[in-house]
Structures are given as structure tokens and as C-alpha cells.
C-alpha positions as a printed Julia matrix, in Angstrom:
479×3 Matrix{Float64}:
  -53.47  -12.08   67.74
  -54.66  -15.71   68.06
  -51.33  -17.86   68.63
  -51.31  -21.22   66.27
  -52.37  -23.54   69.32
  -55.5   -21.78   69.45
  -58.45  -21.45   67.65
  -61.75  -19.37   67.82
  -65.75  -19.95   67.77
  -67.32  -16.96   66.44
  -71.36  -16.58   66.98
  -72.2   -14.47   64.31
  -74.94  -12.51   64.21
  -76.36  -12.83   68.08
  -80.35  -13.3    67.91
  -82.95  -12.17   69.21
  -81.22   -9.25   70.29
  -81.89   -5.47   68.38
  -78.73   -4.57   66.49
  -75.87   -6.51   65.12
  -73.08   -8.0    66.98
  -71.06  -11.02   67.47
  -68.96  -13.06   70.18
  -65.31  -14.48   69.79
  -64.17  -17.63   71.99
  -60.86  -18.26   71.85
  -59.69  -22.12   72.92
  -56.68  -23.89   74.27
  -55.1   -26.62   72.98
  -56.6   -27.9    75.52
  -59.81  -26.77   74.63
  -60.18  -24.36   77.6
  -61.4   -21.25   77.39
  -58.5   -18.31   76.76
  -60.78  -15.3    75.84
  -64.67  -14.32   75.45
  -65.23  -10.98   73.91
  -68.52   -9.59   73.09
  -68.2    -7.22   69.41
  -70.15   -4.41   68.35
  -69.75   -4.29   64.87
  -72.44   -2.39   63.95
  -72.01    1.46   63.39
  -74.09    4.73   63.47
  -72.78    7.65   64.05
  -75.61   10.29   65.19
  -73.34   11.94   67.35
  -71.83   13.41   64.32
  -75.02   13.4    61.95
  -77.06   15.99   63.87
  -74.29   18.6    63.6
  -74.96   21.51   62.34
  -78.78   21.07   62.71
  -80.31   23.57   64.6
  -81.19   22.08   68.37
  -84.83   22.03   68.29
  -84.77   19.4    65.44
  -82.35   16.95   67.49
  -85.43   15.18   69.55
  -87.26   13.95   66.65
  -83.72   13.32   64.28
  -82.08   10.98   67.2
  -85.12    8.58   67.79
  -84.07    7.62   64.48
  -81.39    5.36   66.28
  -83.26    2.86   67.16
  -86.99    1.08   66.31
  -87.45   -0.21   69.7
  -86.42    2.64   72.29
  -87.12    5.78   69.9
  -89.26    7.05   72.29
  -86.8     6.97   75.47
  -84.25    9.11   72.46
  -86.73   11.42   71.97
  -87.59   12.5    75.57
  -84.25   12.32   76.58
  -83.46   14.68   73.99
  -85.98   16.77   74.73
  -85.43   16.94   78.07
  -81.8    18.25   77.23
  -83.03   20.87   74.76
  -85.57   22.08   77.69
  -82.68   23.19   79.27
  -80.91   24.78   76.18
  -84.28   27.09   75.67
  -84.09   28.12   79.13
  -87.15   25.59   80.82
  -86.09   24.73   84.09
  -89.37   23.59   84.8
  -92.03   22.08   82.52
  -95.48   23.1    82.8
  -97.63   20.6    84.52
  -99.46   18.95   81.61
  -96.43   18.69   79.58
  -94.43   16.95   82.33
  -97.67   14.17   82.61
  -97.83   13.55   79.44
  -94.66   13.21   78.29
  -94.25   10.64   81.45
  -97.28    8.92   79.78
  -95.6     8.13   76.67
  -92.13    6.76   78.64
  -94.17    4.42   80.42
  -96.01    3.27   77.56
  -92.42    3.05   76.11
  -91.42    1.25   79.07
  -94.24   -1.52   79.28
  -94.39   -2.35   75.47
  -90.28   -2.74   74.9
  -89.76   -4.67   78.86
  -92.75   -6.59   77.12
  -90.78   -7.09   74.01
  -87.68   -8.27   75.41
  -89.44  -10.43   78.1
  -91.9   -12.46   75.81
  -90.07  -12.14   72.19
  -86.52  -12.42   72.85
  -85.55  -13.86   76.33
  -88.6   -15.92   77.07
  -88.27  -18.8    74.78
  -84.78  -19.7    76.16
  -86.6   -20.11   79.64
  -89.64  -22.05   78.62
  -87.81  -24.77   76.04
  -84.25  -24.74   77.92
  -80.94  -23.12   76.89
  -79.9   -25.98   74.96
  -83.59  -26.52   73.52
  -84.46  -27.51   69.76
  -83.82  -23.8    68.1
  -86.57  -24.75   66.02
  -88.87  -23.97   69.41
  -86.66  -21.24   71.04
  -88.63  -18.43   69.5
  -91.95  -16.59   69.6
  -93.43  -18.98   66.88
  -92.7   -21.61   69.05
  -94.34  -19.67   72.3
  -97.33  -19.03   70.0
  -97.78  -22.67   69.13
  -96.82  -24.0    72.65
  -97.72  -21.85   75.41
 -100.97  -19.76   73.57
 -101.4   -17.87   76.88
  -98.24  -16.24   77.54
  -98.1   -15.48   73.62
 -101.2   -13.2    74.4
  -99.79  -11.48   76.61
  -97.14  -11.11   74.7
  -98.65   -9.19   71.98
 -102.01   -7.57   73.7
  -99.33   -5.88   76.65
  -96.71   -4.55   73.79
  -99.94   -3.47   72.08
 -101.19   -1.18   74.36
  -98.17    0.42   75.65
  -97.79    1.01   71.46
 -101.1     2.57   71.75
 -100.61    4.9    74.6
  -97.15    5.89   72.4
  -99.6     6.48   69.22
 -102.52    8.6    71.3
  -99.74   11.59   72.73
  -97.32   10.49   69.8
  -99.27   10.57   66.43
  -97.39    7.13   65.67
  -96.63    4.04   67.88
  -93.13    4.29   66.5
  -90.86    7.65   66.38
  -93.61    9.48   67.39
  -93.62   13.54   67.56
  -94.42   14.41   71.06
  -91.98   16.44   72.67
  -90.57   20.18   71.94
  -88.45   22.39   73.71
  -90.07   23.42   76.26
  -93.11   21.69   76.24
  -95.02   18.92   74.29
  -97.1    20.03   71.31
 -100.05   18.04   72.37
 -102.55   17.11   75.56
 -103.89   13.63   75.92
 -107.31   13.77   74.18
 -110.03   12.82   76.4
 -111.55   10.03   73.58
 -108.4     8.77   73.79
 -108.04    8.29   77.31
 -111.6     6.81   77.64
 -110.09    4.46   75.37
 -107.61    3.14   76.71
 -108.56    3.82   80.46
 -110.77    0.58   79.13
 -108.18   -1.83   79.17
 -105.7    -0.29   81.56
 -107.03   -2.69   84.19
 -106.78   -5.97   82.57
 -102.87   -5.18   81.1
 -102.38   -4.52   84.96
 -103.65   -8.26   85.63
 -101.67   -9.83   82.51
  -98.77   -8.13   83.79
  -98.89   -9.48   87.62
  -99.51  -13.1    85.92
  -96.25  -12.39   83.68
  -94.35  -11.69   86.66
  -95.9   -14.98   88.37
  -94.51  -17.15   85.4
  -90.95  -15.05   85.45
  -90.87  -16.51   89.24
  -91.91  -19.88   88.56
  -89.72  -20.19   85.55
  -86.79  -18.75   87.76
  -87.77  -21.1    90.84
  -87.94  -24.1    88.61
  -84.31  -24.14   88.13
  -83.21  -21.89   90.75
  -79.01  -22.96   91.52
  -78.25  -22.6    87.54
  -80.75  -19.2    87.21
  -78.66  -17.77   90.43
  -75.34  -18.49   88.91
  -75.49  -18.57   85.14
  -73.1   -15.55   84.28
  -73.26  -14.17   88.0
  -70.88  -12.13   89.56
  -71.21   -8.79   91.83
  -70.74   -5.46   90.77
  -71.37   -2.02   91.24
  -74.73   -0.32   89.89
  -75.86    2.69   88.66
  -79.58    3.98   88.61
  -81.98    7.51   88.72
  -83.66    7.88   92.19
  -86.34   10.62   93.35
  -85.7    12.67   96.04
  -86.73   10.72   98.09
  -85.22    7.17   97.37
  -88.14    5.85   95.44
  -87.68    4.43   91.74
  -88.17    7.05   89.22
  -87.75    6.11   85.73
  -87.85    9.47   84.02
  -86.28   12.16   86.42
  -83.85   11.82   89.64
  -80.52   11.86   90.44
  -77.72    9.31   89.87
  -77.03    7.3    92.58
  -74.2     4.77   92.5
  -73.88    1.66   94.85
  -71.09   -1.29   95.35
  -71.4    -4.48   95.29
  -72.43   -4.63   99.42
  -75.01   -2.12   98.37
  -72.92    0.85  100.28
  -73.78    4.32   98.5
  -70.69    5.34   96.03
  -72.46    8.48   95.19
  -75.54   10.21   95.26
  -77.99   13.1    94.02
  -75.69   13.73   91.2
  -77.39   15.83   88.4
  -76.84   15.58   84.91
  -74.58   18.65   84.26
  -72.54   16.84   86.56
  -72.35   13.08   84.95
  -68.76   13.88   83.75
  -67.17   14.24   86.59
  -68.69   11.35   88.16
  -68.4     9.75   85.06
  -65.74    8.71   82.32
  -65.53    6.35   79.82
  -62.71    4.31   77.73
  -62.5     3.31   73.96
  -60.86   -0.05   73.19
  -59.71   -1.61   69.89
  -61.96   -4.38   69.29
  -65.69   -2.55   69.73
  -67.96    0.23   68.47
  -68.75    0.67   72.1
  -67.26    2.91   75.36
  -66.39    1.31   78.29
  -68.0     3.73   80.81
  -66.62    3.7    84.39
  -66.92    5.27   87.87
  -64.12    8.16   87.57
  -63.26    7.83   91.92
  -62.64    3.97   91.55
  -60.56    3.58   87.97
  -61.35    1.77   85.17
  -60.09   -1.79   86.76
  -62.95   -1.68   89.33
  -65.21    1.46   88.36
  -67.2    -0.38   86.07
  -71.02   -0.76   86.94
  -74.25   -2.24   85.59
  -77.21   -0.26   84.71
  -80.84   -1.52   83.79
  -83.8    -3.34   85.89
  -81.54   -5.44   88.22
  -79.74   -1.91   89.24
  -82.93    0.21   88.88
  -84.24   -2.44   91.63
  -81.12   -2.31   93.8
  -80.59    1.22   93.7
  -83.74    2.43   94.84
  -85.1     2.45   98.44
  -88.49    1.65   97.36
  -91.27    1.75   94.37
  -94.06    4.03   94.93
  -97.0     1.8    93.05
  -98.04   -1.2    95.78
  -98.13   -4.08   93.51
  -94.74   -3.54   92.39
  -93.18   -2.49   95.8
  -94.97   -6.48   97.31
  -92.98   -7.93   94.25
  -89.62   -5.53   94.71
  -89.81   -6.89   98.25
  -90.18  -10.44   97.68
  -87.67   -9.94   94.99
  -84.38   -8.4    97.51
  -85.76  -10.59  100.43
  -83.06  -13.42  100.07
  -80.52  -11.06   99.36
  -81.1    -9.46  103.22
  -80.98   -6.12  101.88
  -78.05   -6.19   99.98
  -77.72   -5.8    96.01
  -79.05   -8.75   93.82
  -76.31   -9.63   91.48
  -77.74  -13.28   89.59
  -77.46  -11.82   85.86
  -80.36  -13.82   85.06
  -82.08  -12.53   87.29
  -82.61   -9.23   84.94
  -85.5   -10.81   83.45
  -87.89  -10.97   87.26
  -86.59   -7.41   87.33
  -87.61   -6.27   83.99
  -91.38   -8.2    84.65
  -91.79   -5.91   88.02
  -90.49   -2.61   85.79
  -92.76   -3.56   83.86
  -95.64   -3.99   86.69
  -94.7    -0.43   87.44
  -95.25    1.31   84.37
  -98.88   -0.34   83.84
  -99.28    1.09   87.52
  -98.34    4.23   86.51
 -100.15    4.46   82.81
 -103.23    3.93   85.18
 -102.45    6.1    87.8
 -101.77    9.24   84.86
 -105.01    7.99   82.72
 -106.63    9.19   85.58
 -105.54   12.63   85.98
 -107.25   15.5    84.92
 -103.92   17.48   84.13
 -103.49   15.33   81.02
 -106.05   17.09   79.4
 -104.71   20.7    80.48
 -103.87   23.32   77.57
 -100.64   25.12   79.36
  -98.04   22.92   76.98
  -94.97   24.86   76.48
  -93.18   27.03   78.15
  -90.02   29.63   77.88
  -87.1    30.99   78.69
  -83.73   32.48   77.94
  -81.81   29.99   75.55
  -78.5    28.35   76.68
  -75.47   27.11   75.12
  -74.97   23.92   76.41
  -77.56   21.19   78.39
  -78.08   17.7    79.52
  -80.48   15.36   80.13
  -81.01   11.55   81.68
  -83.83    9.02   81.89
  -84.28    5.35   82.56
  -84.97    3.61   79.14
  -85.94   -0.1    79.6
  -82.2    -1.1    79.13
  -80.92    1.3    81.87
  -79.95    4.85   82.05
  -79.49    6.91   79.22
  -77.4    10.26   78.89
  -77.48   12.76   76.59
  -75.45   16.5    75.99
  -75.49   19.2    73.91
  -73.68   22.34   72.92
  -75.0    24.5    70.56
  -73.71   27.77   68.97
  -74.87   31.43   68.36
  -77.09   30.22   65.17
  -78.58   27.88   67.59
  -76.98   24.58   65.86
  -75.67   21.93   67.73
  -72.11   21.47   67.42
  -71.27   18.8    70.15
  -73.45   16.19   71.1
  -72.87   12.68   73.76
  -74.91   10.22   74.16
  -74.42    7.51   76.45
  -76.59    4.47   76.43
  -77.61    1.74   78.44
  -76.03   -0.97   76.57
  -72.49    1.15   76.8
  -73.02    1.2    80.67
  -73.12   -2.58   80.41
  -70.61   -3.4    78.27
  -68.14   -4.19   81.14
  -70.49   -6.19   82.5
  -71.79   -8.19   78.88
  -68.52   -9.51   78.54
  -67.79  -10.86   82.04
  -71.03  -12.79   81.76
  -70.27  -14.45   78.2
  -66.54  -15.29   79.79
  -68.28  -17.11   82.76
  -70.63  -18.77   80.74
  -67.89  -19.72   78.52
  -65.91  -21.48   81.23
  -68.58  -22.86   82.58
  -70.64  -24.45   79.79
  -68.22  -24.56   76.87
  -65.2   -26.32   78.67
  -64.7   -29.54   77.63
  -67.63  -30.1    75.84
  -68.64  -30.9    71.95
  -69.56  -27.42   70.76
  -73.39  -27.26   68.99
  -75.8   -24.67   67.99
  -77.84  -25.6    71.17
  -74.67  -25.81   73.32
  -73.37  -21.84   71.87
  -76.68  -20.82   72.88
  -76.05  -20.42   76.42
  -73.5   -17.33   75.34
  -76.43  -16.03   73.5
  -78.42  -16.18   76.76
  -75.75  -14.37   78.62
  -75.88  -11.69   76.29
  -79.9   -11.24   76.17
  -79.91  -11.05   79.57
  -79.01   -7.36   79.1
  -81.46   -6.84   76.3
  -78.73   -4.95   74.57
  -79.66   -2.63   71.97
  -76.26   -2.38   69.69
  -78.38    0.04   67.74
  -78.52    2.82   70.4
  -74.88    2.2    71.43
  -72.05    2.35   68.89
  -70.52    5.39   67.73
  -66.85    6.47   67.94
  -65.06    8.84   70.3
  -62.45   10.76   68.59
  -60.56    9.3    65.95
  -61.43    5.72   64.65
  -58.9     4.46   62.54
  -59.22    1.85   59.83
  -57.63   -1.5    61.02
  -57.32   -4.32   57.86
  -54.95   -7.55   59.21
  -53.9   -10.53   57.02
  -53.8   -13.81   58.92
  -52.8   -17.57   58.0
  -55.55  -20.04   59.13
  -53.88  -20.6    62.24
  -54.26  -16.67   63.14
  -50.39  -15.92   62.69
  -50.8   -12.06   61.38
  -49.02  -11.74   57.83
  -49.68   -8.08   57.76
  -51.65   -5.31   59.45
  -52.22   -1.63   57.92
  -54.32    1.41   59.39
  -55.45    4.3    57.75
  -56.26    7.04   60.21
């Protein structure tokens, strides 16, 4: 409840983010800041919807969350229903190719975010003329890095389209297996441009450095503050974007846990509801919900790994920790430099796969003795993603959790925008250009409010009657 020597700044709708959401600030008479809070308000609900549908329809019904990150849905999924029909291990062709399509996933929507959404805000300035701070503007005032813009997303579309059918919700993956091999016309095809999205790639992560190096004290600080992280690793410490084992660091970089496998995420794992969002609050279960609370995404995918195994990305994951003296990187902004070398990475590894022969193998699928209950993980662009599933004797699913990136970051969202707040709001006359530095605090994460709001357990309806001065009349909820 807003007391009458307050009153409140709502940004509503966020851009250029995917989804719908909004962001309260709450003033002093003084015209300090009281309160930031970041609002889902948008609602899905799939974690109900595909009840009752039998479990190998779930991958291709769940993509349907989102426009931009079906494909990370979709694997994920399937990757949890492997382990419902018994597959332990994929067969070799199936596991390529479905790691094809998440790094084409990976490249076009890092791309997307990078060059569409959080770009403009670094090229005209926070507080730039909105009328520039979008692609349009990028188009008609920096023609090269609008190129890249749409040639990168375009092929990592097209790698999603040649295993996929379709460069968006694609049908690739099946229990067990993938129902298709990587065609060897398509391959030629795009084995053709693999080398020159490589190059437009390393000079996207030379104008990330230079556009971060320009203004380097405010890109360090803006919304900064350390935290723990929380990332997939391989075996053996590298980066690995679609398999692992969770590893969990602190804010010194000192391992919190490690080699935890998905069937295990819950005890390792919790997560909180509050009033005011669509969202969970995830948190590490052995340090509490005051201080268990982590980031996920590029700047943890880079700190939690011990290296990357594809050179050009492992010279620019090196230059990237080198200041921090091997500790964890914790500059918020500092998301985006991370995102451009994830995104190095995958064009690495879409040219390393287009040139293996076990794409175009014809062992796809394979079987065993169906379970009740599995789950799955995988690195989407935004950060880790979770996903369970129980199932019953008819083989329908009747529990499901999914647990997105943009969940694992909610914590962390609104501690930036209440930095940000303090720091750029206080004092000041508030404008469009001015509110925009929340905005940027928010993009940073490339949230996709899409993916992430659902409701655990009950979710009452809450209707409250205020005077202009916030002083609640009345409040009613309906269970």
C-alpha cells in the first residue's frame, strides 16, 4: 500500500523486451526512491494446459510458449521425454543434430537480443532521442551493424528450418530420437556461408567491446552488484550449452555445488511465490531465500565454466575475465559482451557439426522401457532452463515444471532496476529518455516474460480500491 506522501512512476509496457511487463517506482516526499519492483503481468499457464495430453505430444505443444526460444522448449522437452521412454542415451546422429538446431537457436535469438533490442540503447545513449533508440534507427544510422543484424539471425533461422521443417516451432525432436538427419543439399548450403557469419560475429563482438570501453566506469556499474551464479558445465569444466551438470558459484567465484543432475535440481533447488508477480523466485535451497538467490544466462554461463572449447571464443572468454583476476564478472551490463562471445561459440560450433559426417547418419531413434517421471535441462540464450514430467499408466502427463531463465533472474531483475533507480532517478526531472535507463536495466537480462509466468498452486484473485493518493478503500480476493 502506497502511503499518501508517496507517489508512483509506472513504465508500462517495457520495450523491446519479448512478453509483457511493467515497473513500479515508488517516491518520497522527498522524491527519493522507496521501492523498484519489476511486474510480470502477463500469464500462460502451460504447466496446466498440457495435462492430460499424452507425453510424446508435450515437445512440440510447449514451444508454443514463446516465438523467440521455441526451439530451446522443444529440446528441452524432448530431452525430458527421452528419459520417460526409457533413452538414456541418444543415438549418435540424433544427439548432432538436435545440437545443430540449439545452436542455430542460440546464434539467431543472442543475435536478436544483441542487435534488435539492447543495441540501440548503446549506440544513441540511454537517454537518446527514442525516435533513434531502435532497429529503424540502427538501419538508417549504422547500415553495417544492421546487416549483421539480420544476415546472422537469418542463418541461425535457416539452420532451425533445414533439421526443423520451419524456422519457427519447428518439428525436430521425438522421444527418443529426432525424426530427421541433416540433408546433405542442405548442409552444402549452408556450409557456404558458415564462414563469413563466423567473421560478422567476431566483428560484433569487436563493436560490443568498443561500445563497452567507450564508456567503461558507467557500463561497469550501471545496475552492478555481485551475486551468486548458476550454469551447465561438461565433465570436464568446459561450457556446454545443451548437456552438463549444474554447477553453482558465489560471488568470489568459490564452487557452491557441482555435477548436480537434473533428477536432482529440487533438492538443490527451491523456489518462492510472492504477491505482486506471475513469476517464482528461485533460490539456492543450502543458503535461504535472503542470500540463495543467483543469476543465470551469458554473464554466469561465462563465469561458471573453466573454459570454452572453440578457440576464438575461449581468446575472447579470456580477455573478457582478465580484469576480474579470475574471479566472477558481476557488471550487469556487461551481459551483452557475454551474450556476443555465446554467440561466437555457437557459429563455432554450427561449423564444427556442418562438418561431420554423423549428421547425415540414418540410426535416429532409439528405445527403451518407458518411465513415469523425467527431467531435463539446457542452456537457452537467456540462461538455464528446467523442465519435469510425471506421467501416468495411459502415458499422459499429469505434472509438469518448468523453470525458466527469466524466473532464475528475477531476484536479480529487480535489484538492478532498484540501483538504477537510486542512481539515475534521484533528484532528477523524470522524462521518457530519463525512465529509459530502468528499461536498460531490465534488457540487460533479455527477459522473456513469455517463457516465465505461470502460477504455483493456488493464485487467488486480488481486486483493491484506492483514493488517488493510494490509501486502500477496499480489497477483496476470490480464491
Amino acid at each position: 500500500m502506497t502511503s499518501p506522501d508517496t507517489r508512483r512512476i509506472v513504465i508500462d509496457p517495457i520495450t523491446r523486451i519479448e512478453g509483457h511487463g511493467k515497473v513500479t517506482i515508488v517516491l518520497n516526499d522527498d522524491d527519493s526512491i522507496g521501492e523498484a519492483r519489476f511486474h510480470v503481468v502477463e500469464f500462460r499457464g502451460f504447466e496446466r494446459f498440457i495435462r492430460g495430453r499424452p507425453y510424446w505430444e508435450v515437445p512440440m505443444i510447449v514451444q508454443r510458449l514463446c516465438g523467440i526460444c521455441p526451439v530451446s522448449h522443444h529440446l528441452c522437452s524432448a530431452k525430458t521425454m527421452d528419459l520417460i521412454a526409457g533413452v538414456d542415451q541418444l543415438p549418435t546422429t540424433a544427439e548432432k543434430v538436435r545440437r545443430l538446431m540449439h545452436y542455430g537457436q542460440l546464434l539467431q535469438s543472442n543475435a536478436v537480443h544483441y542487435f534488435h533490442l539492447a543495441t540501440p540503447d548503446l549506440l544513441f545513449g540511454f537517454e537518446g532521442p527514442s525516435r533513434q533508440r531502435n532497429i529503424v534507427g540502427t538501419i538508417e544510422n549504422y547500415p553495417e551493424v544492421a546487416k549483421w543484424a539480420i544476415f546472422i539471425r537469418k542463418y541461425g533461422q535457416e539452420v532451425i528450418k533445414a533439421v526443423g521443417g520451419k524456422k519457427i516451432h519447428p518439428s525436430l525432436a521425438i522421444p527418443g530420437g529426432v525424426n530427421t538427419n541433416l540433408s546433405i543439399a542442405d548442409r552444402d548450403a549452408l556450409r557456404g556461408s558458415i564462414d563469413q557469419i563466423v567473421a560478422w560475429s567476431l566483428d560484433a563482438l569487436e563493436l560490443c567491446k568498443r561500445l563497452v570501453h567507450q564508456d567503461a566506469p558507467r557500463m561497469a556499474a550501471f545496475g552492478t552488484f555481485e551475486s551468486n551464479y548458476v550454469s551447465l558445465v561438461a565433465e570436464n569444466g568446459a561450457m556446454d550449452l545443451y548437456g552438463g551438470t549444474l554447477r553453482a558459484i558465489d560471488r568470489n567465484g568459490a564452487t557452491i555445488f557441482d555435477g548436480v543432475t537434473p533428477a536432482q535440481y529440487d533438492d538443490y533447488i527451491g523456489d518462492e511465490v510472492r504477491s505482486w508477480s506471475y513469476m517464482k523466485f528461485p533460490y539456492i535451497r543450502s543458503l535461504g531465500k535472503a542470500d540463495g538467490w543467483y543469476r543465470v544466462g551469458p554473464l554466469a554461463q561465462i563465469n561458471c565454466c573453466d573454459f570454452i572449447d572453440t578457440p576464438l571464443a575461449e581468446r575472447a572468454r579470456r580477455e573478457f575475465k582478465q580484469p576480474g583476476a579470475g574471479k566472477p564478472v558481476h557488471s550487469t551490463l556487461y551481459q551483452h559482451w557475454a551474450r556476443v562471445i555465446c554467440m561466437v561459440h555457437a557459429a563455432e560450433k554450427l561449423r564444427e557439426l556442418l562438418y561431420d559426417d554423423d549428421l547425415q547418419g540414418t540410426d535416429l531413434v532409439a528405445y527403451g522401457e518407458r518411465r513415469l517421471e523425467g527431467a531435463g535441462w539446457l542452456e537457452a540464450p537467456r540462461g538455464t532452463l528446467f523442465h519435469r514430467y510425471k506421467i501416468d499408466d495411459n502415458d499422459q502427463v499429469i505434472d509438469a515444471k518448468l523453470v525458466v531463465a527469466t524466473a532464475n533472474n528475477n531476484e536479480a531483475i529487480n535489484r538492478s532496476i532498484q540501483q538504477v533507480a537510486i542512481d539515475y532517478l534521484t533528484g532528477r526531472e523524470i522524462t521518457d529518455e530519463v525512465l529509459n535507463n530502468i528499461e536498460v536495466a531490465v534488457r540487460a537480462y533479455d527477459p522473456c516474460l513469455s517463457c516465465a509466468t505461470h502460477a504455483l498452486g493456488d493464485m487467488p484473485l486480488i481486486i483493491t480500491l484506492e483514493r488517488a493518493n493510494g490509501a486502500v478503500l477496499a480489497s477483496r480476493t476470490r480464491d
